[in-house]
N, C-alpha and C positions, 0 to 999 in steps of 0.2 A: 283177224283185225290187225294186222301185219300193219298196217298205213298210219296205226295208233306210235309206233316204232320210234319215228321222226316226231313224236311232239313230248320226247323226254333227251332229257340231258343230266349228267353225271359227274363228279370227277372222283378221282383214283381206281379202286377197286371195282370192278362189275356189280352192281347194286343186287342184291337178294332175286327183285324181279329179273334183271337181267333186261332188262327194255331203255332205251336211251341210246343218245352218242354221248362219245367223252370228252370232256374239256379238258384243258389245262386247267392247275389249282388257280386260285387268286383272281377267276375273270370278272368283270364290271358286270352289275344287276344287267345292263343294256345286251352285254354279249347272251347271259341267262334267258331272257327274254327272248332274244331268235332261234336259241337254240334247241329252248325245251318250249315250244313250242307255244310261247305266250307274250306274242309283240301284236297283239291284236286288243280292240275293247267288244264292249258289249254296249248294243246297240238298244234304244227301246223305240215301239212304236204302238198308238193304240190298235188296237182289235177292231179289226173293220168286217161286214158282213155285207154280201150282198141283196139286197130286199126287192122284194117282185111284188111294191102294189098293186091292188086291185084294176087302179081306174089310169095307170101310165106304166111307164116306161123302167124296167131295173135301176134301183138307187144303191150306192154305197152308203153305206152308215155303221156309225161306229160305235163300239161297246166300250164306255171313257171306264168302266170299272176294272177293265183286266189290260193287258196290256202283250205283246211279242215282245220278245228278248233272241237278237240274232246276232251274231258275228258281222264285225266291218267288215272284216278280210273275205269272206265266202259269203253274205248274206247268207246264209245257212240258219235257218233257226236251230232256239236253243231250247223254249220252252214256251208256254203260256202262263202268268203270272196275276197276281191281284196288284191292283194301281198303286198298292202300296208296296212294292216290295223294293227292299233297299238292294241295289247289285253293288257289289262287289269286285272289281278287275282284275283280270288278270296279273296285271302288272302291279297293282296294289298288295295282293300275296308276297312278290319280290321284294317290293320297296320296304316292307316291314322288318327286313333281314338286313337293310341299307347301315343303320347305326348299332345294332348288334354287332354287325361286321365291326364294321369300324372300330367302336368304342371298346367293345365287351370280348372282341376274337373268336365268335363266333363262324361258320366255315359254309358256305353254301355246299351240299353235298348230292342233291337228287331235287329234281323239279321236273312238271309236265302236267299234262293235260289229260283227263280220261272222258270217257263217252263221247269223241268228237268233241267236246270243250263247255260240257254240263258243268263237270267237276274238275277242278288243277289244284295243285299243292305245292310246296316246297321244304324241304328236311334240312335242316340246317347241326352239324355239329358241334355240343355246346362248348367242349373241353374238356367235359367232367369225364372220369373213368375210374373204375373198380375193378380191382385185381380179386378173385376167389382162389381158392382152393386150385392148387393145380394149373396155374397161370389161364384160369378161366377169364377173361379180360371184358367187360360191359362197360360200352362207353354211353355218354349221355346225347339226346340229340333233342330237338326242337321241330312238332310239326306244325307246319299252318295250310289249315285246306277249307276252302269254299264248294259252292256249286252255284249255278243259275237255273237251277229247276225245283229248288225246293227240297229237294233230298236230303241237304245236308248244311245246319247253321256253318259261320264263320268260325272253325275249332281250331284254337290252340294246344295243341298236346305235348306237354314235355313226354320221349320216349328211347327208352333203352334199345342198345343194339346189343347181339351176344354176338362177340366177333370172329368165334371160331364156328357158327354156321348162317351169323348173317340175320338171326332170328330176330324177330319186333317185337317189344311188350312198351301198351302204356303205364306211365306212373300212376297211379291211380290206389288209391289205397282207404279202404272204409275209414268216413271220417274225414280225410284230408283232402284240400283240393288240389285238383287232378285238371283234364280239361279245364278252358275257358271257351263258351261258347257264346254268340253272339248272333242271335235268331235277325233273321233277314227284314223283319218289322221294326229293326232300330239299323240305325246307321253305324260301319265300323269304325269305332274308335281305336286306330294303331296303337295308340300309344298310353289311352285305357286299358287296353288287354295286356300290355307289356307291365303296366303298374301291378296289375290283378297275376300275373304269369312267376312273378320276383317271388311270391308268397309259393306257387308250384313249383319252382325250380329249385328252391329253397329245401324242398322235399327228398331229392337226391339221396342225400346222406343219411336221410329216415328209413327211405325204400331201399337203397343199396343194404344197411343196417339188416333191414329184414330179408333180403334174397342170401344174405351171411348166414343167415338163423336156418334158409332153406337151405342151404350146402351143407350144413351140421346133421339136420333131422335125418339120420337113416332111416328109411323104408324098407318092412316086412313085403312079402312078395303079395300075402293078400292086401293088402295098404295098397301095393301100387296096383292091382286088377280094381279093388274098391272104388279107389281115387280114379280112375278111367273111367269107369261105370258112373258114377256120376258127375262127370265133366259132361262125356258125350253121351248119354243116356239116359241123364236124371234116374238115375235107381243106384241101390246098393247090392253088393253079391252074394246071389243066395246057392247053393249047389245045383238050382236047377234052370238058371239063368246064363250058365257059361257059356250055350250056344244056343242060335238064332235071334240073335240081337238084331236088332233095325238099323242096326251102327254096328256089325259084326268086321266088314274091312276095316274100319277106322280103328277099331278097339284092337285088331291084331297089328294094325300098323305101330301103332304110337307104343305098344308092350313089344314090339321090335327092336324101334329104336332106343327106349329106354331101357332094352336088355343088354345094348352095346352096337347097336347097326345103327346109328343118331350120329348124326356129328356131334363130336366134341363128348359122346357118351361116357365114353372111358376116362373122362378127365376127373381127378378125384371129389371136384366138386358135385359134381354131377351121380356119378357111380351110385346106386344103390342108396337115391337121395330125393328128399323132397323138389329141391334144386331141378335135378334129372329127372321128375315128374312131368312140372312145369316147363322146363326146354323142351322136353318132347312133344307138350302141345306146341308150343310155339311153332316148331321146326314141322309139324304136321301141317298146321294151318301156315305157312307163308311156303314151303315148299313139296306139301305131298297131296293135299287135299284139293279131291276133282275140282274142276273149273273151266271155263268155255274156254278160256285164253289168258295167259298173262295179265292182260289187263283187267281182267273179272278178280282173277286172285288177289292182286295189289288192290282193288278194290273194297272186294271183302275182309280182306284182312287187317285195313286200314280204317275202315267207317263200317260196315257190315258184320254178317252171321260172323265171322273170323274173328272179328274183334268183339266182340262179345264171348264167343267162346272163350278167347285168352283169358278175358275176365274173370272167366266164370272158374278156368283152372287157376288163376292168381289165388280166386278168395278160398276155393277148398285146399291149395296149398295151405295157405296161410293158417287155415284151420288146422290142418294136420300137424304144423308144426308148434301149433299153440299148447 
């Protein structure tokens, strides 16, 4: 899906996925727009059928309950939909960054479009940054991503980068709010989610706090086969479980990288650390784990199996170091 290529845009460093063209820092939401491949709207029109009465001639007739959603730009459909469904534009995901920008110095950093233009996002960096152990360096960033097929409400996610291999985690933490989501049967309120967002951004210094506590926790080596095992395997290890796993590449990949083959593995934060558990899923799911194409992995990674997986290594870290 190489053609997907052209509807991502970027500035400085080659983004994690590595898909997009690059901008200059500092361009106008309009330049963002052409670039990453969302100067287009979303079109509705009812649901029309063609009907073969009995007693004449073929009639068009229309289904007022559901509705087509296609692109200006290609007529291209995008989805079938109920009459209620609130959309959301493309360029509405950009404009939300408009006064962030401005006001707060906020950083446009990666925007585009996936499946042909179901799904589009934009990542914005917020400022914020943590220094660990070892000049492990996680800065803070801001996503906002839709869809026009239903897949996926209007999500706000505040979201960490780990700079030395590029890796994604959400804030997200039991108990605290994390996402803000905004099901497509209400209409989006910009500047609702920005009020609701102050309370998760706000978060930072809780969540940074605790990825500290995971750079501390050292891990036993059965700790870290344990903690693998039930990340990607739902089970705990028993002697007669070390091989034939259903997740048997996975489980050798990711005790690879966290034996020292991981970017950034060797960094003291990391090393022989709750910390270095958790990076390693990271750094598995956004750069090792199968997938059709680029855009399937920034996919999953970001809304999908990937992103729940991270999750799911967050909260047994989080355990482990409790």
């Amino acid at each position: 899906m190489a053609h997907l290529v052209e509807q991502m845009a970027y500035v400085g460093a080659t983004p994690w996925h590595a898909l997009g063209h690059q901008l200059p820092p500092k361009q106008p939401l309009e330049v963002w727009a052409q670039q990453a491949g969302m100067d287009w709207t979303i079109r509705e029109t009812p649901v029309r059928y063609l009907a073969q009465p009995e007693d004449g001639g073929p009639a068009i007739m229309a289904f007022d309950e559901q509705k087509v959603l296609y692109r200006s730009d290609t007529n291209a459909p995008l989805s079938v939909v109920s009459g209620r469904y609130q959309v959301v534009q493309p360029k509405e995901v950009l404009e939300f960054y408009r006064d962030l920008s401005e006001i707060s110095g906020f950083e446009l950093e990666t925007a585009g479009v996936l499946k042909a233009g179901k799904k589009f996002w934009a990542l914005a960096r917020t400022g914020k940054e943590t220094t660990l152990k070892g000049n492990d360096v996680v800065k803070g960033y801001l996503l906002l991503a839709t869809s026009c097929d239903g897949t996926l409400a209007t999500t706000a996610t505040p979201t960490t980068v780990r700079v030395v291999c590029n890796n994604t985690l959400s804030i997200a933490l039991n108990g605290a709010v994390g996402a803000i989501k905004v099901p497509h049967s209400t209409s989006f309120d910009a500047q609702a989610v920005k009020r609701q967002l102050g309370i998760a951004v706000s978060q930072w210094d809780s969540f940074m706090y605790r990825m500290k506590t995971l750079s501390e926790c050292k891990v036993k080596s059965h700790e870290a086969l344990n903690y693998f095992l039930k990340v990607l395997c739902h089970q705990d290890a028993t002697p007669d479980q070390s091989t034939g796993l259903s997740n048997e590449r996975a489980l050798k990949k990711v005790l690879a990288m966290y034996e020292g083959h991981g970017r950034g593995a060797e960094l003291s934060a990391a090393k022989g650390t709750a910390w270095g558990l958790l990076c390693s899923i990271t750094e598995f799911v956004d750069h090792e784990r199968r997938a059709r194409s680029q855009e399937y992995r920034l996919d999953s990674a970001w809304f999908g199996q990937g992103a729940n997986l991270k999750q799911r290594a967050l909260d047994h870290a989080l355990q482990l170091a409790s």
